[in-house]
N, CA, C and O atoms as a CHARMM CRD file, in Angstrom:
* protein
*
  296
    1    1 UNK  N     10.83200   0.20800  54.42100 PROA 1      0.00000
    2    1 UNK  CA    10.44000  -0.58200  53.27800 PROA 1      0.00000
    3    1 UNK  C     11.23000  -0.10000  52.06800 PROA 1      0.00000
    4    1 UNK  O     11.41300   1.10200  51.87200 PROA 1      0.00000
    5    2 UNK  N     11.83100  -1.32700  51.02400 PROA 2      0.00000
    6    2 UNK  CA    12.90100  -0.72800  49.74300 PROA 2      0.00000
    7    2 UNK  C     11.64500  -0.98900  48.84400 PROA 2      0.00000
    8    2 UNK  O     10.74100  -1.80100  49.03700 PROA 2      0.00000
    9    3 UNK  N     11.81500  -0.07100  47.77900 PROA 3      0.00000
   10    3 UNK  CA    10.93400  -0.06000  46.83400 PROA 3      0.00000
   11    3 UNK  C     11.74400  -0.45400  45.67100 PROA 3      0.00000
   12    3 UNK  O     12.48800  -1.18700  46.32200 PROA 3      0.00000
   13    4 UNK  N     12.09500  -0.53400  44.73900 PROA 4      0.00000
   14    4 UNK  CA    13.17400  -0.72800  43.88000 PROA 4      0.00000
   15    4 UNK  C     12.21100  -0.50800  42.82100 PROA 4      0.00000
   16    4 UNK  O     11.27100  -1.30200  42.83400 PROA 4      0.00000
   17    5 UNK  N     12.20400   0.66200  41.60000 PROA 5      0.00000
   18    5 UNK  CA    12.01000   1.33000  40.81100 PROA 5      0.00000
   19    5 UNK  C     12.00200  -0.24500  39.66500 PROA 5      0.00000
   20    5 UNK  O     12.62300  -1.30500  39.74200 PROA 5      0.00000
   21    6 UNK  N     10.98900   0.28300  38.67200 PROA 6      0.00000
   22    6 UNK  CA    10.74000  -0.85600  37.91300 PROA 6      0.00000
   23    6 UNK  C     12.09300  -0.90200  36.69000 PROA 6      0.00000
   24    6 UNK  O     13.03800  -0.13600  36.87600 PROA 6      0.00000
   25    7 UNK  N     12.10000  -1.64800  35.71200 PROA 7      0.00000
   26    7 UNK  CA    13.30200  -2.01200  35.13800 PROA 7      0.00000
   27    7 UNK  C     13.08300  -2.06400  33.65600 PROA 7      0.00000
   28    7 UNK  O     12.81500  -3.09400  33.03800 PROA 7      0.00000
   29    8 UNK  N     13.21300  -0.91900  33.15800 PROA 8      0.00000
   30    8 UNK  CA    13.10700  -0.90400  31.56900 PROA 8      0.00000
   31    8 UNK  C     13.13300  -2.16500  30.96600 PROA 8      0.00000
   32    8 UNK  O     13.50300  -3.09000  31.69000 PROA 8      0.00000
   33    9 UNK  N     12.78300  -2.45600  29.64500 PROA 9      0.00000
   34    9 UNK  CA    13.30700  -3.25000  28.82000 PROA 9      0.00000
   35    9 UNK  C     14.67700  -3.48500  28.97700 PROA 9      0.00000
   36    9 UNK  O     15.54700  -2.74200  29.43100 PROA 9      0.00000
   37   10 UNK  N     14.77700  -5.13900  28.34000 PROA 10     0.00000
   38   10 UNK  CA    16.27900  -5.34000  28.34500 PROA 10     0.00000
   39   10 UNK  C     16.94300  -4.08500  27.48600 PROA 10     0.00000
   40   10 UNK  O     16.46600  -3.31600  26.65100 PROA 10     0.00000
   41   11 UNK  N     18.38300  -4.24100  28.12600 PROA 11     0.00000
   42   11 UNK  CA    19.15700  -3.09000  26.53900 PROA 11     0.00000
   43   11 UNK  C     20.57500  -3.78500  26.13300 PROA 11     0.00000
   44   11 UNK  O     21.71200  -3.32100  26.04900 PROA 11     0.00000
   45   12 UNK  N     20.10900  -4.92600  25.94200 PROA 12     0.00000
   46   12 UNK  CA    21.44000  -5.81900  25.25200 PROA 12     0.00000
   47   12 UNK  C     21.47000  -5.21700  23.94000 PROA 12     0.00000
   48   12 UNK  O     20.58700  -4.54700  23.40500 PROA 12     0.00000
   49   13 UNK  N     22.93800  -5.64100  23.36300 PROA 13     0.00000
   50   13 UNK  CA    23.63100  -4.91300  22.55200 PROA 13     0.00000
   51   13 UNK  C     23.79800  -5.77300  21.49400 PROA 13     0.00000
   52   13 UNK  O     24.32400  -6.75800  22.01200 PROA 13     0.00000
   53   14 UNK  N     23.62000  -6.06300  19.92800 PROA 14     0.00000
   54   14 UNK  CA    24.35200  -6.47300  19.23500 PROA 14     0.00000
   55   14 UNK  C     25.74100  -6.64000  19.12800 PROA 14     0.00000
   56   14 UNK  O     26.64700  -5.85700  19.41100 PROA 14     0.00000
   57   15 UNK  N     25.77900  -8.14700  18.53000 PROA 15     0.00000
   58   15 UNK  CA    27.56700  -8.20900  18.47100 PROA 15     0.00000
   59   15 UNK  C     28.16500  -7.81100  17.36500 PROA 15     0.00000
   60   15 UNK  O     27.80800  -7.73500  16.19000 PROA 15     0.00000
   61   16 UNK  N     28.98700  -7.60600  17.85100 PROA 16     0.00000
   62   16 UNK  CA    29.78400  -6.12400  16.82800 PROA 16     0.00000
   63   16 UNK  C     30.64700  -6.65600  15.48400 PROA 16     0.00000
   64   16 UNK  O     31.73100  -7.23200  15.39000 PROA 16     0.00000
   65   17 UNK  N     29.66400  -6.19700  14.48500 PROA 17     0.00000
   66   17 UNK  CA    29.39400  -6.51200  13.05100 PROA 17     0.00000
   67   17 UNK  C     28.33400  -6.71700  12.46200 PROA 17     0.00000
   68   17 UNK  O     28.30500  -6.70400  11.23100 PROA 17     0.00000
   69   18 UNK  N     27.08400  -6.98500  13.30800 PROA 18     0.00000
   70   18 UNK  CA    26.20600  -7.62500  13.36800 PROA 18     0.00000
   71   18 UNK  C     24.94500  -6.14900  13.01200 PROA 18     0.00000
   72   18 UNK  O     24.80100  -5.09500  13.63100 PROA 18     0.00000
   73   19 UNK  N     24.35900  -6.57700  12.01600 PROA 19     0.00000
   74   19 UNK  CA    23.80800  -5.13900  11.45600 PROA 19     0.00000
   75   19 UNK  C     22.37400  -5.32000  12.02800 PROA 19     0.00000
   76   19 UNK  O     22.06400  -6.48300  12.28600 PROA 19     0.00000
   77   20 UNK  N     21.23900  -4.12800  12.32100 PROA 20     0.00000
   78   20 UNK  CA    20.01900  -3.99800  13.49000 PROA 20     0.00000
   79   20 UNK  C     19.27400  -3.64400  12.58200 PROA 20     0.00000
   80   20 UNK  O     19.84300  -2.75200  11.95100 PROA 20     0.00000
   81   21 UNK  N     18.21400  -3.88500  12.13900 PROA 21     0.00000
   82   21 UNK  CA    17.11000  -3.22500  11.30200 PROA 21     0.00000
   83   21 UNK  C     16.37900  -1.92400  11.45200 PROA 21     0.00000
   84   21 UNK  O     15.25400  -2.01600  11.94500 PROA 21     0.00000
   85   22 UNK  N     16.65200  -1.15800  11.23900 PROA 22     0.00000
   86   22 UNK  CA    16.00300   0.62700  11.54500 PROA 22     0.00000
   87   22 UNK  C     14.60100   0.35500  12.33900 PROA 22     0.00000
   88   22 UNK  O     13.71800  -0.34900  11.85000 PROA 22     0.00000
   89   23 UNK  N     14.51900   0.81800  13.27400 PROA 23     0.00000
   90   23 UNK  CA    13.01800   0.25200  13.67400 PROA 23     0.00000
   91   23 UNK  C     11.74500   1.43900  12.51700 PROA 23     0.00000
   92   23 UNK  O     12.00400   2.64200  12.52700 PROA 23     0.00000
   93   24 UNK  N     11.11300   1.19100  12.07400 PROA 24     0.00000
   94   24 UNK  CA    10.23700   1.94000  11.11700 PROA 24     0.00000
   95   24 UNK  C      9.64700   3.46400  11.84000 PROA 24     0.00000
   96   24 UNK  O      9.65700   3.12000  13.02200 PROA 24     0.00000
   97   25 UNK  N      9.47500   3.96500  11.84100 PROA 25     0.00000
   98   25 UNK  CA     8.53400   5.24800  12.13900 PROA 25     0.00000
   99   25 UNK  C      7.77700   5.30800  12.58400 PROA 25     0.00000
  100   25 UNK  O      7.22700   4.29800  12.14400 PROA 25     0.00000
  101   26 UNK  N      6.77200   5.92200  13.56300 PROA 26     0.00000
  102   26 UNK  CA     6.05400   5.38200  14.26400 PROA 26     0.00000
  103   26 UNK  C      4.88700   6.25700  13.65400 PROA 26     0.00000
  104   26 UNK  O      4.81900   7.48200  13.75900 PROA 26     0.00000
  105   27 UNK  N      3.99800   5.46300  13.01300 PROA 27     0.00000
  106   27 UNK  CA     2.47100   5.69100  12.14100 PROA 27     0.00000
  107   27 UNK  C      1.79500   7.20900  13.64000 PROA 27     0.00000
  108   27 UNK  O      2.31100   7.55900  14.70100 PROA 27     0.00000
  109   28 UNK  N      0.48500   7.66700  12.91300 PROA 28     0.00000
  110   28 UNK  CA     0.30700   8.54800  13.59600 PROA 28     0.00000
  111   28 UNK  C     -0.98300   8.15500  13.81000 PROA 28     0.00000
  112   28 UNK  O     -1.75700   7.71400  12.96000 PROA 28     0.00000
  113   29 UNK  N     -1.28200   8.40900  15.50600 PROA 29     0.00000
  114   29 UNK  CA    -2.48100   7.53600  15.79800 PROA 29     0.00000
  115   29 UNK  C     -3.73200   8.39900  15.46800 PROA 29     0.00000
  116   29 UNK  O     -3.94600   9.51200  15.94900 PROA 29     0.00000
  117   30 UNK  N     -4.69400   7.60900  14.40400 PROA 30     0.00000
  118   30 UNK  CA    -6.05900   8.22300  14.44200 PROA 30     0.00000
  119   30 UNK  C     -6.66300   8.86900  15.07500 PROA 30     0.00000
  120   30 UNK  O     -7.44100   8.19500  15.75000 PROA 30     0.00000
  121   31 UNK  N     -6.74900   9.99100  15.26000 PROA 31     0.00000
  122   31 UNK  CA    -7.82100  10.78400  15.63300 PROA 31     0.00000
  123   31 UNK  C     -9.11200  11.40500  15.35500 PROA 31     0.00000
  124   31 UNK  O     -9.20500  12.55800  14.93300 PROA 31     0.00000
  125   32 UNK  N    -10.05600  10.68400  15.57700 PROA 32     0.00000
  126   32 UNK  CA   -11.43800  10.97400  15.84800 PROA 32     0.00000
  127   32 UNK  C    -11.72600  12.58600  15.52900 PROA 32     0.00000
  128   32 UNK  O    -11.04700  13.27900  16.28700 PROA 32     0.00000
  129   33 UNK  N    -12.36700  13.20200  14.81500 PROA 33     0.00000
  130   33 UNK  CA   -12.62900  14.61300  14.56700 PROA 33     0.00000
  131   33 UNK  C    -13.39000  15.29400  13.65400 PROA 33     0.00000
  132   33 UNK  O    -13.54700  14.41100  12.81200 PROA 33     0.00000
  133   34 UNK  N    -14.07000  16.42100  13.16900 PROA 34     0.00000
  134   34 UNK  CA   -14.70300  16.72700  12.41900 PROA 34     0.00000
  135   34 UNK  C    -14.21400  17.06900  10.76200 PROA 34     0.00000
  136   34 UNK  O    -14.63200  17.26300   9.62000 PROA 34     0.00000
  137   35 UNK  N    -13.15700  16.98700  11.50400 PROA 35     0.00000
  138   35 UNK  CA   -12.14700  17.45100   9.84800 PROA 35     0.00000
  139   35 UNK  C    -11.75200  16.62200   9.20200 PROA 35     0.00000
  140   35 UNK  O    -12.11300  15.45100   9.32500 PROA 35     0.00000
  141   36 UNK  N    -10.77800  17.09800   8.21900 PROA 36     0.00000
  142   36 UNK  CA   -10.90200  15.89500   7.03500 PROA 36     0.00000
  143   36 UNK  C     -9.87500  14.75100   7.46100 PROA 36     0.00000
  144   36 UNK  O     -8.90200  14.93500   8.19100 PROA 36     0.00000
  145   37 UNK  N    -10.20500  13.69200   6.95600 PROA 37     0.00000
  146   37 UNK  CA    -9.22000  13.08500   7.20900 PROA 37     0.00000
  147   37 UNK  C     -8.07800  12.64300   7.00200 PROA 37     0.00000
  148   37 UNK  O     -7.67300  12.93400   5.87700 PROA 37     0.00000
  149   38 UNK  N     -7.14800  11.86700   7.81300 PROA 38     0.00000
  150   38 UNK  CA    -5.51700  12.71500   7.24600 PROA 38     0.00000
  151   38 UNK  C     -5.31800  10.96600   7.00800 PROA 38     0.00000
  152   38 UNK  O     -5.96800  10.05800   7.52700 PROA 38     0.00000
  153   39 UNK  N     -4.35600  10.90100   6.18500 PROA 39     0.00000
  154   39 UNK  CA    -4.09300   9.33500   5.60700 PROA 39     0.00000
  155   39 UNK  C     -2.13300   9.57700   6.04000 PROA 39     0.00000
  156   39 UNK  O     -1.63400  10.62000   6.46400 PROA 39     0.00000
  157   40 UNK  N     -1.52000   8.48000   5.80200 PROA 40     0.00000
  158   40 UNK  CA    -0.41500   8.58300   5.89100 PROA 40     0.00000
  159   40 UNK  C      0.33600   8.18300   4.60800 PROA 40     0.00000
  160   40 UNK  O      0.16700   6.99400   4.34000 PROA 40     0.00000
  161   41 UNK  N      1.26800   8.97600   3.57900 PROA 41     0.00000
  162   41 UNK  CA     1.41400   8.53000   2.47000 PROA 41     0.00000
  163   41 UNK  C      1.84000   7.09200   2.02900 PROA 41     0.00000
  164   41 UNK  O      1.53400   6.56700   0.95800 PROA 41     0.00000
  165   42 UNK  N      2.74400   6.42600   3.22400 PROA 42     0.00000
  166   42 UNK  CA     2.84700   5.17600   2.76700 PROA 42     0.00000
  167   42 UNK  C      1.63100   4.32900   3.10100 PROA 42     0.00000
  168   42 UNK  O      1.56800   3.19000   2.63700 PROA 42     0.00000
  169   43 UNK  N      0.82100   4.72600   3.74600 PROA 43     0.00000
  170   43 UNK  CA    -0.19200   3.79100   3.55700 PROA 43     0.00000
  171   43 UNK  C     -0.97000   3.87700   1.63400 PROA 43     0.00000
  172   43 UNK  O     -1.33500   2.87100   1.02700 PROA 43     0.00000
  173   44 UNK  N     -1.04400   5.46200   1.01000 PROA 44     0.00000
  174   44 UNK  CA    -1.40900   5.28200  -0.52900 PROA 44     0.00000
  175   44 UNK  C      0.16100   4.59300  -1.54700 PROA 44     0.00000
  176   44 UNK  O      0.12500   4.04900  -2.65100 PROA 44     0.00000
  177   45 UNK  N      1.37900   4.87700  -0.68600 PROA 45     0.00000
  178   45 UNK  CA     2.37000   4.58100  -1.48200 PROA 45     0.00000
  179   45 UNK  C      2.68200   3.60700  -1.82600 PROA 45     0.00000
  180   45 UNK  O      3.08800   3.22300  -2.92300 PROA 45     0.00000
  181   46 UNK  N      2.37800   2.68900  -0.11200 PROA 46     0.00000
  182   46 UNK  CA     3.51400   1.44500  -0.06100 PROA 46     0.00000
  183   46 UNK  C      4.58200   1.42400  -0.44200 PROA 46     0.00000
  184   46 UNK  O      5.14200   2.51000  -0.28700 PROA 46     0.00000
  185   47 UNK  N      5.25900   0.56900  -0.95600 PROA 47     0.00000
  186   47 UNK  CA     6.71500   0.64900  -0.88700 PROA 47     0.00000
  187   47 UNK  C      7.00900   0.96900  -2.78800 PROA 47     0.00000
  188   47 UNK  O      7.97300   0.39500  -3.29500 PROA 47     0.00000
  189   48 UNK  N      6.31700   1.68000  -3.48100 PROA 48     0.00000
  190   48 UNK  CA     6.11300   2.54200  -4.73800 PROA 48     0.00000
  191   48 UNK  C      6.19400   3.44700  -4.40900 PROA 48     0.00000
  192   48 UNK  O      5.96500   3.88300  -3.28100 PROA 48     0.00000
  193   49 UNK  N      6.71000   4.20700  -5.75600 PROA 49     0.00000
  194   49 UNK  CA     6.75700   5.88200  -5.88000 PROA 49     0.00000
  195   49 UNK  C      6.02300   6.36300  -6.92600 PROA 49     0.00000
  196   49 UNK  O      6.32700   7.42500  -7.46900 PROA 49     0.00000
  197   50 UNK  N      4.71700   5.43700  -7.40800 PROA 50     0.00000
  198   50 UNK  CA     3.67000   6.08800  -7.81100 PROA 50     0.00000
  199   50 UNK  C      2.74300   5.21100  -7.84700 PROA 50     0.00000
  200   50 UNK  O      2.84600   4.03100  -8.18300 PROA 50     0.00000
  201   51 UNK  N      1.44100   6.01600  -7.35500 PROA 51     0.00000
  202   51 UNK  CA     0.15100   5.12000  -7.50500 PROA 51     0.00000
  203   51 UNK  C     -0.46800   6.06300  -8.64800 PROA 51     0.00000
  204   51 UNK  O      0.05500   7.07200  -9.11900 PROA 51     0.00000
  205   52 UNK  N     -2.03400   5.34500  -9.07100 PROA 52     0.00000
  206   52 UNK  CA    -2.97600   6.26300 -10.22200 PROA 52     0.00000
  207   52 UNK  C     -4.32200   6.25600  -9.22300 PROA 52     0.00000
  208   52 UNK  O     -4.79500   5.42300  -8.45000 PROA 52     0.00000
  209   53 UNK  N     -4.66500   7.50200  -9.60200 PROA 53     0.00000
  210   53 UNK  CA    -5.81100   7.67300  -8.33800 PROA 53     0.00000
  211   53 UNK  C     -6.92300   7.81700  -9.52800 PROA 53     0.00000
  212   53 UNK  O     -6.53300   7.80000 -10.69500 PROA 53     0.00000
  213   54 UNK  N     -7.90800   7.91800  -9.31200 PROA 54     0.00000
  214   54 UNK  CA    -9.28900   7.58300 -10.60600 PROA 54     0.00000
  215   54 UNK  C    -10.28700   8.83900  -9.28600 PROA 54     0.00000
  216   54 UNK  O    -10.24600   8.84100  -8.05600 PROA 54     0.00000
  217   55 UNK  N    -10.79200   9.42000  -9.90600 PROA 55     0.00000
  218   55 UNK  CA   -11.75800  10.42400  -9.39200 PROA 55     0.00000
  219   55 UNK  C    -12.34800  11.10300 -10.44800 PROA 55     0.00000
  220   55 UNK  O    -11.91400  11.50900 -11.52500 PROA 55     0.00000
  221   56 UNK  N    -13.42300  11.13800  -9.91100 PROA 56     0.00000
  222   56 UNK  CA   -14.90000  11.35400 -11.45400 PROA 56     0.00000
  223   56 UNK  C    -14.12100  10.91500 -12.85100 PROA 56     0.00000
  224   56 UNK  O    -13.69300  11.57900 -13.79500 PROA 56     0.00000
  225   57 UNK  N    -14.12800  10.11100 -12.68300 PROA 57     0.00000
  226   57 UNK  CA   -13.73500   9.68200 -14.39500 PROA 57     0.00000
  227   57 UNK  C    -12.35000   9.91500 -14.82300 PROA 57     0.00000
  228   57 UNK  O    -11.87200   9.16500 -15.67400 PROA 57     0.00000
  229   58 UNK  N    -11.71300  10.78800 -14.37300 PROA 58     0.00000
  230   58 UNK  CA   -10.33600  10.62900 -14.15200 PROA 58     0.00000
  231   58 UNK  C     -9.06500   9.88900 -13.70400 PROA 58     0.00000
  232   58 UNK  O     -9.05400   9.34300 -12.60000 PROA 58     0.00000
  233   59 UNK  N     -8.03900   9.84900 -14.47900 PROA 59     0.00000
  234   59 UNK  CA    -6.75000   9.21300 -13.85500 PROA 59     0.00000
  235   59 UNK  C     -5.98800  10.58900 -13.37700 PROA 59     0.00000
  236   59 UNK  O     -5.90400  11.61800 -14.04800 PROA 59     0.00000
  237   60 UNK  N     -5.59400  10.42800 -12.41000 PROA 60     0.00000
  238   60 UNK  CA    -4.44700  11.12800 -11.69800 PROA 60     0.00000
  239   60 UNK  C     -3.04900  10.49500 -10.95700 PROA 60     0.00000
  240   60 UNK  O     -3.05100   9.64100 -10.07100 PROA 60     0.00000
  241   61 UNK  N     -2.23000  10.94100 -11.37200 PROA 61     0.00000
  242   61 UNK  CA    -1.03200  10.13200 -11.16100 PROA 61     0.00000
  243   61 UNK  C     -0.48500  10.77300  -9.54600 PROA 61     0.00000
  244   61 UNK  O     -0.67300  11.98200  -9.41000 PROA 61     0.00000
  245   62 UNK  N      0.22800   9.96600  -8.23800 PROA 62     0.00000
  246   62 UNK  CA     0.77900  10.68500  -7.39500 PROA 62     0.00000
  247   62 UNK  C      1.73900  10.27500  -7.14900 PROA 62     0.00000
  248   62 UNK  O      1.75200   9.07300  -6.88300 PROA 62     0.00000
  249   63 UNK  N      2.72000  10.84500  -7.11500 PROA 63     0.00000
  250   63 UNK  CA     4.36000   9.96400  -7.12000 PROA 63     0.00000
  251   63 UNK  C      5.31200  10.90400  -6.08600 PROA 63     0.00000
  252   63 UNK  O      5.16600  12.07500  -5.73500 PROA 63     0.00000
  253   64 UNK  N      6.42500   9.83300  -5.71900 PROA 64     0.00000
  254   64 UNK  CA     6.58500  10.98100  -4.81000 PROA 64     0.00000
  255   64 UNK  C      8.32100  11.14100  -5.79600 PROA 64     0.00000
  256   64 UNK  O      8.68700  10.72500  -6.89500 PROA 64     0.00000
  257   65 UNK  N      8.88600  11.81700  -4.88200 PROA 65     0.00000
  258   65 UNK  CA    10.41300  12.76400  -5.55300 PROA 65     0.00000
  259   65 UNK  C     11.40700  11.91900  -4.74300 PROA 65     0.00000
  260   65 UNK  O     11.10700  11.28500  -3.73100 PROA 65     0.00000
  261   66 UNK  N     12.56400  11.97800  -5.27600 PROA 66     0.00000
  262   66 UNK  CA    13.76800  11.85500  -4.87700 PROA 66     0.00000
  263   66 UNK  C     14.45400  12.80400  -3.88900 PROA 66     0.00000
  264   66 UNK  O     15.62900  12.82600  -3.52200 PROA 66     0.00000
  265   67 UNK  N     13.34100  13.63900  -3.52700 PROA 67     0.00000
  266   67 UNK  CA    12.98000  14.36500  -2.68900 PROA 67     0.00000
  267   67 UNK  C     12.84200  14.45500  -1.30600 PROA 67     0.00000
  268   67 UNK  O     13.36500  15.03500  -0.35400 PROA 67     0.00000
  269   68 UNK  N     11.71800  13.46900  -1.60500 PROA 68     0.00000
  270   68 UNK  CA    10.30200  12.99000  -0.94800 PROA 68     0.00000
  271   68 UNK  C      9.22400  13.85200  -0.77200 PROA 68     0.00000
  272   68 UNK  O      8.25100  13.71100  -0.03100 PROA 68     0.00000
  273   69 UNK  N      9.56100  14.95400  -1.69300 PROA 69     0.00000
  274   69 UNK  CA     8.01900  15.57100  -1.84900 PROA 69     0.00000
  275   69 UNK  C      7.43400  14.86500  -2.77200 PROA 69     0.00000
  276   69 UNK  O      8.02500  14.08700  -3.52000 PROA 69     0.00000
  277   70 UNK  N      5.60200  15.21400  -2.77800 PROA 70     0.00000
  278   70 UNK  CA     4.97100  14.49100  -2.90900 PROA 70     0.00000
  279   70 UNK  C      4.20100  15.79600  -4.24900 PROA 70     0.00000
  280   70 UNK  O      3.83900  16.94800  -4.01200 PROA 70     0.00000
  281   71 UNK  N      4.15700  14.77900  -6.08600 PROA 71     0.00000
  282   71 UNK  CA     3.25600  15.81000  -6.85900 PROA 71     0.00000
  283   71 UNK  C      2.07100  15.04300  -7.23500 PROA 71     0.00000
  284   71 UNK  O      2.13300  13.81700  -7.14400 PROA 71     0.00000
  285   72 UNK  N      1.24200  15.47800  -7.55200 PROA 72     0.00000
  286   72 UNK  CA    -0.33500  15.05200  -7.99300 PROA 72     0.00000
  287   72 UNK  C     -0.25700  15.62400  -9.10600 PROA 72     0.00000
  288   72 UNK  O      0.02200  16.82000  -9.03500 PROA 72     0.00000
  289   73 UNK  N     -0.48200  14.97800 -10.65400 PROA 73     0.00000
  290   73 UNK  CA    -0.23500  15.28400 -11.72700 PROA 73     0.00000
  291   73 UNK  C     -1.57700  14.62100 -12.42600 PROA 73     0.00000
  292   73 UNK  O     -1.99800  13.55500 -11.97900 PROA 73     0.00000
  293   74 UNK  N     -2.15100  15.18300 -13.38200 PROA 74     0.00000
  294   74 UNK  CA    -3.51700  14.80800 -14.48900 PROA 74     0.00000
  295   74 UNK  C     -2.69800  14.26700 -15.27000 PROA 74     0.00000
  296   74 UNK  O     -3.08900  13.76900 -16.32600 PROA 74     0.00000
C-alpha cells in the first residue's frame, strides 16, 4: 500500500517586481491564569504612538519611542 504524505500549502511565488505584504506578527494567544493580565501594546496603541490613560482622576500619557520602547509619563 503507497501512502503519499500530505501536501503543504500551495508555495507559488510572486512575479518578479511584484511587492508581498509582510504578513503581521503573530498576536499571543490568551492564557487563562491567576496572574495579571498581559495586553499586547498594539492592541492599547493601534497604529499611534500615544494614547492618554485616565486612572483615579488622572491623565497619564503612554507613547512609545523611535525605539520602540515603551514610557508612561504623568
Amino acid at each position: 500500500m503507497n501512502v503519499k504524505p500530505a501536501v503543504a500549502a500551495s508555495t507559488e511565488l510572486a512575479a518578479p517586481g511584484t511587492a508581498q505584504p509582510s504578513p503581521l506578527p503573530a498576536r499571543p494567544t490568551p492564557v487563562k491564569s491567576n496572574g495579571p493580565q498581559t495586553l499586547d501594546s498594539r492592541e492599547l496603541l493601534g497604529d499611534q504612538a500615544m494614547v492618554l490613560i485616565q486612572h483615579l482622576g488622572e491623565i497619564y500619557r503612554l507613547q512609545t519611542t523611535r525605539q520602540g520602547k515603551l514610557i508612561l509619563t504623568k
